[in-house]
C-alpha positions as a printed NumPy array, in Angstrom:
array([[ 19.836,  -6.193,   3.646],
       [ 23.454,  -7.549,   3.785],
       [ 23.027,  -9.978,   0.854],
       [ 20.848,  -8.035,  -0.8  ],
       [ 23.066,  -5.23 ,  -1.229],
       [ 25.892,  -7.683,  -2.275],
       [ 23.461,  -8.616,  -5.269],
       [ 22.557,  -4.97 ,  -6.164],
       [ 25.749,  -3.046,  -5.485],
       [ 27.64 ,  -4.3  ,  -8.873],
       [ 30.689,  -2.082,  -9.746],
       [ 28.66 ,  -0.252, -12.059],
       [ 25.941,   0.77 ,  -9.66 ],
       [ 29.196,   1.531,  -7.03 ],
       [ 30.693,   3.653,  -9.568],
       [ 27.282,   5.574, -10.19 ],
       [ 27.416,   5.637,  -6.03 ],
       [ 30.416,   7.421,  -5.722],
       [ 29.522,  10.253,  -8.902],
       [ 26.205,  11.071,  -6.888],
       [ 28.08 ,  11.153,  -2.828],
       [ 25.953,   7.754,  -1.665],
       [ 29.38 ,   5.732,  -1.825],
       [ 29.294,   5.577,   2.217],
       [ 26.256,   4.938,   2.781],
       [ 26.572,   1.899,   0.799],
       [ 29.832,   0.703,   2.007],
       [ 28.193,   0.495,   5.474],
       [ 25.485,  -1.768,   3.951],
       [ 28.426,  -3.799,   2.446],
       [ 30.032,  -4.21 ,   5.61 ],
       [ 27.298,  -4.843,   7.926],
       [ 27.956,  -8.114,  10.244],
       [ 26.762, -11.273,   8.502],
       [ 27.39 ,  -9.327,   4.896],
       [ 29.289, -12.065,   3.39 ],
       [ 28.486, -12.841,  -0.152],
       [ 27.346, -16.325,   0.724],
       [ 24.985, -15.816,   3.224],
       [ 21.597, -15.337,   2.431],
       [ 19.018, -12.942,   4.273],
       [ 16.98 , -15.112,   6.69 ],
       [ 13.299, -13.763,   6.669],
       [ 12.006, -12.342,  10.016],
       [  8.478, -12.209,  11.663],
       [  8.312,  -8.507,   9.627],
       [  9.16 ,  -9.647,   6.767],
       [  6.638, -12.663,   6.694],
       [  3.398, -10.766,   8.371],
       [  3.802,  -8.264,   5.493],
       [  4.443, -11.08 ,   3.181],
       [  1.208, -13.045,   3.714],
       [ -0.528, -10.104,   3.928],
       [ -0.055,  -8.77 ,   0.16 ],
       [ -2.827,  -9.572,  -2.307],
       [ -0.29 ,  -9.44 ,  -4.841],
       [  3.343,  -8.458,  -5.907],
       [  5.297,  -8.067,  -8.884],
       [  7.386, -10.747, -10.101],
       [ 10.435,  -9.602, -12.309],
       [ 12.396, -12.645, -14.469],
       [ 15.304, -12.386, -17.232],
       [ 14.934, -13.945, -20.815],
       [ 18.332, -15.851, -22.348],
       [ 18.265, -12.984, -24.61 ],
       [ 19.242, -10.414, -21.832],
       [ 15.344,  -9.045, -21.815],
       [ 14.22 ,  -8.285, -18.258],
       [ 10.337,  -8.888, -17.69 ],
       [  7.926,  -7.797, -15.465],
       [  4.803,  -9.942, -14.376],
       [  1.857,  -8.981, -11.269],
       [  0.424, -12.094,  -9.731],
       [ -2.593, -11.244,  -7.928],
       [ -4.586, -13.439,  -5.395],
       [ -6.048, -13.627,  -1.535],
       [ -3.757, -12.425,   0.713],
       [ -1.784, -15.312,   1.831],
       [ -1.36 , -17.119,  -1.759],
       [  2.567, -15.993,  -1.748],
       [  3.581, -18.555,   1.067],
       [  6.455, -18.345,   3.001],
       [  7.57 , -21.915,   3.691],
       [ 10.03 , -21.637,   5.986],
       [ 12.918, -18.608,   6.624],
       [ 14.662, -19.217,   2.953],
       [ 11.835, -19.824,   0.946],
       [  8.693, -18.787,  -0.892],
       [  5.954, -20.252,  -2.733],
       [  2.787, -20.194,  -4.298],
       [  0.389, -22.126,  -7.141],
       [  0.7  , -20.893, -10.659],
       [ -2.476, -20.35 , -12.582],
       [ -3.649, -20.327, -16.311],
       [ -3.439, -17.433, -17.462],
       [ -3.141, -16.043, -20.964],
       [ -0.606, -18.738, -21.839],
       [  2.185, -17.094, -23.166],
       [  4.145, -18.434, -20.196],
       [  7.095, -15.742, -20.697],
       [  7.922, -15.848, -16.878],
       [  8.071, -19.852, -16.696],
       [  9.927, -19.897, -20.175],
       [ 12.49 , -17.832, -18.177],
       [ 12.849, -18.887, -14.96 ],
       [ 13.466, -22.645, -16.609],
       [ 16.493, -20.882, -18.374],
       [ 17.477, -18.499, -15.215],
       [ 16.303, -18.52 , -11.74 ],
       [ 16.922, -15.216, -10.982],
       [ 13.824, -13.568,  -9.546],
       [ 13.377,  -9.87 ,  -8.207],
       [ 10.177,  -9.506,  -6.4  ],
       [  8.744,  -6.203,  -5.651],
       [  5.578,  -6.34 ,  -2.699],
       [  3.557,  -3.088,  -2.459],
       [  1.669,  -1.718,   0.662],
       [  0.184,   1.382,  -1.369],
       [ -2.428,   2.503,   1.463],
       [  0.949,   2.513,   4.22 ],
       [  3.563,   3.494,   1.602],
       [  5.519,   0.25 ,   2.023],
       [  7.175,  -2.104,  -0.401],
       [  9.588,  -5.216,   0.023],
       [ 12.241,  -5.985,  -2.863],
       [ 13.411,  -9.785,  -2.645],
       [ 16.167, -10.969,  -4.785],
       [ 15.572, -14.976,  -5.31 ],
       [ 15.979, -17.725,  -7.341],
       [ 12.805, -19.503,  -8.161],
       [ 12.07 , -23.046,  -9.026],
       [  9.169, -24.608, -10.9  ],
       [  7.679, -27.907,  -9.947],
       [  5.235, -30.21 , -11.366],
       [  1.797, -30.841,  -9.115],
       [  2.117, -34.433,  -9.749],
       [  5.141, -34.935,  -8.625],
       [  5.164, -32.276,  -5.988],
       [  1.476, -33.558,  -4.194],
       [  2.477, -32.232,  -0.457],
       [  3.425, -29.183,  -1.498],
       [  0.58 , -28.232,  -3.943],
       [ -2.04 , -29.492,  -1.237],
       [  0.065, -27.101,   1.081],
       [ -0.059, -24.338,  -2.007],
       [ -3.518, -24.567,  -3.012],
       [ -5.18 , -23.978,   0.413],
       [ -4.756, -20.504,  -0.211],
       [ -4.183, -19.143,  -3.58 ],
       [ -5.4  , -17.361,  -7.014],
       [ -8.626, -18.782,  -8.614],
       [ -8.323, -20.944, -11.385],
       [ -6.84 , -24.034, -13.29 ],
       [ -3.896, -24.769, -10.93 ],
       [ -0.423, -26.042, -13.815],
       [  2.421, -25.322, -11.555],
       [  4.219, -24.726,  -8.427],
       [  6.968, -21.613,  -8.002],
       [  9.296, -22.014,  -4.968],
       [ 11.246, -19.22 ,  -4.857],
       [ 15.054, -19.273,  -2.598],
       [ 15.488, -15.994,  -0.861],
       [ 18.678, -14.618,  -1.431],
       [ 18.081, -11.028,   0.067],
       [ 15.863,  -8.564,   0.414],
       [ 15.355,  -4.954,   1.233],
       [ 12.554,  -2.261,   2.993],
       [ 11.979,   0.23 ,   0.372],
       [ 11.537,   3.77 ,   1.874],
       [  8.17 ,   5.968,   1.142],
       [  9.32 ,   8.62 ,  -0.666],
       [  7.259,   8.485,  -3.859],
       [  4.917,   5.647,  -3.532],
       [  1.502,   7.381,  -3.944],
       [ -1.172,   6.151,  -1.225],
       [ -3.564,   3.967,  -2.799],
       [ -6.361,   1.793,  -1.343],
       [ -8.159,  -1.644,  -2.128],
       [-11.931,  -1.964,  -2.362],
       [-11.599,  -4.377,   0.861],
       [ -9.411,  -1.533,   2.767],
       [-12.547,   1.145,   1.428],
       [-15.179,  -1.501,   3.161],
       [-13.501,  -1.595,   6.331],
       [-12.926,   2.281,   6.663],
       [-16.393,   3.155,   5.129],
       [-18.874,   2.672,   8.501],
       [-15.891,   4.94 ,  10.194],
       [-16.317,   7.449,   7.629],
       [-20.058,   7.047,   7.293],
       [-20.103,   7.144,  11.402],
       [-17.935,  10.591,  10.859],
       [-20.417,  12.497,   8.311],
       [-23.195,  11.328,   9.799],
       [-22.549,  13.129,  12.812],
       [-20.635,  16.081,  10.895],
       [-24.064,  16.429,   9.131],
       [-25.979,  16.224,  12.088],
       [-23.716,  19.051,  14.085],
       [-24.45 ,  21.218,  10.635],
       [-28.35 ,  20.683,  11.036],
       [-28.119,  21.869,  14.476],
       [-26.421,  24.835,  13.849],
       [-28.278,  25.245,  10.555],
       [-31.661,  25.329,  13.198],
       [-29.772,  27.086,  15.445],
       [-29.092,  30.285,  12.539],
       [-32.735,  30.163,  12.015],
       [-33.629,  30.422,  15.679],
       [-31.263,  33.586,  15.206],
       [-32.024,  34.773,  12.615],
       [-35.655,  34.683,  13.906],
       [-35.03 ,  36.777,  16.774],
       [-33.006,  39.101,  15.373],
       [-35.445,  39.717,  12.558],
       [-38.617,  39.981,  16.295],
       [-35.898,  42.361,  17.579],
       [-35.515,  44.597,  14.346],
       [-39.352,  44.84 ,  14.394],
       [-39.494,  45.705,  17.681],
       [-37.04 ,  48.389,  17.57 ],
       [-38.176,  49.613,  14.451],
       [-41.628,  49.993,  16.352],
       [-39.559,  52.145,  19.293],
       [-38.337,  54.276,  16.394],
       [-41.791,  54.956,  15.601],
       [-42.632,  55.701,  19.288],
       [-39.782,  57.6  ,  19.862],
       [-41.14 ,  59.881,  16.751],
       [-44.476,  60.382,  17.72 ],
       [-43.778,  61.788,  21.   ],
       [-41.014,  64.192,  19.992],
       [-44.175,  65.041,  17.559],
       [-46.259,  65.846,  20.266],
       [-43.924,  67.633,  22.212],
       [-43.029,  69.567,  19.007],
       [-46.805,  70.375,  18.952],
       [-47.191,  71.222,  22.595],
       [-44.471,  73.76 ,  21.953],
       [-42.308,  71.94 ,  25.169]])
């Protein structure tokens, strides 16, 4: 994350480092071979598998005003492209038109992306600086954009430059799953009660078999008892 920590470290956020003891630990992030300010991070094999493999992510722009603004896009996994090691992509679709992340980025580029693996408690934060792009004038790249990507009337294409990125840690994301992550666990799970609830019916019959016996061994005893009683009776009577 050497760039990316360029980006985020601003001396604000380094003095707040240095009040809280995390100073070091971010100077070695700073200083990390290929760190230079210039040099964007390249995105691995990682990085891309987990990439095409989100069914969304959430796509944070700046107004002129100053206003930060926080949009989810949401489609098949796969419509969030990555087109090569620097850059991103995907086809923008109508949505409910008040356009406040393209009204922003056509002012500032500056992206943050934040990509969410709830059911592994993962996430991915990319810094970038996105682009939009008419279809029309574009054609390559929105036939290479719309083979997979959100339903609906297709207005625009977002490229978005990497500039850097960063693995989130775990702590605190709260495990969450998707209704097609529930469909493929559900025959394990069914499989799993299924024969939980068959072990209990077997040792449900297998009380009553006890139970059974017991209660055959109680009445036999209790008939001993009764044995046992009549012939101390008789010997009582015999006077032996």
């Amino acid at each position: 994350m050497s760039r990316y920590a360029h980006l985020a470290y601003t001396d604000s956020v380094r003095r707040v480092q240095r009040e809280q003891g995390s100073a070091s630990a971010a100077a070695r992030a700073l200083a990390r071979p290929g760190a230079e300010e210039g040099a964007a991070d390249p995105i691995g094999a990682q990085e891309a598998a987990f990439i095409t493999s989100r069914d969304g992510f959430y796509l944070g722009s700046v107004s002129e005003t100053g206003w930060p603004y926080v949009q989810y896009r949401g489609g098949p996994p796969g419509f969030l492209h990555v087109l090569d090691e620097g850059t991103l992509g995907y086809a923008d679709v109508r949505g409910n038109r008040q356009y406040i992340s393209t009204g922003n980025v056509r002012a500032d580029g500056r992206v943050a992306l934040f990509l969410m693996d709830y059911a592994r408690q993962a996430r991915l934060k990319i810094f970038g600086r996105a682009e939009i792009r008419a279809l029309d004038e574009h054609p390559a790249l929105a036939e290479r954009l719309g083979r997979v990507r959100t339903d609906g009337r297709m207005e625009r294409l977002v490229t978005i430059r990497v500039e850097g990125f960063n693995w989130n840690c775990p702590q605190h994301i709260t495990p969450r799953f998707t209704q097609s992550e529930l469909v493929s666990a559900l025959p394990t799970v069914r499989a799993h009660i299924a024969e939980v609830e068959g072990e209990n019916e077997r040792l449900l019959a297998a009380h009553a078999e006890l139970t059974r016996r017991n209660a055959a061994l109680e009445q036999r005893n209790a008939a001993l008892d009764e044995e046992v009683r009549t012939l101390r009776a008789r010997v009582a009577a015999t006077g032996g």
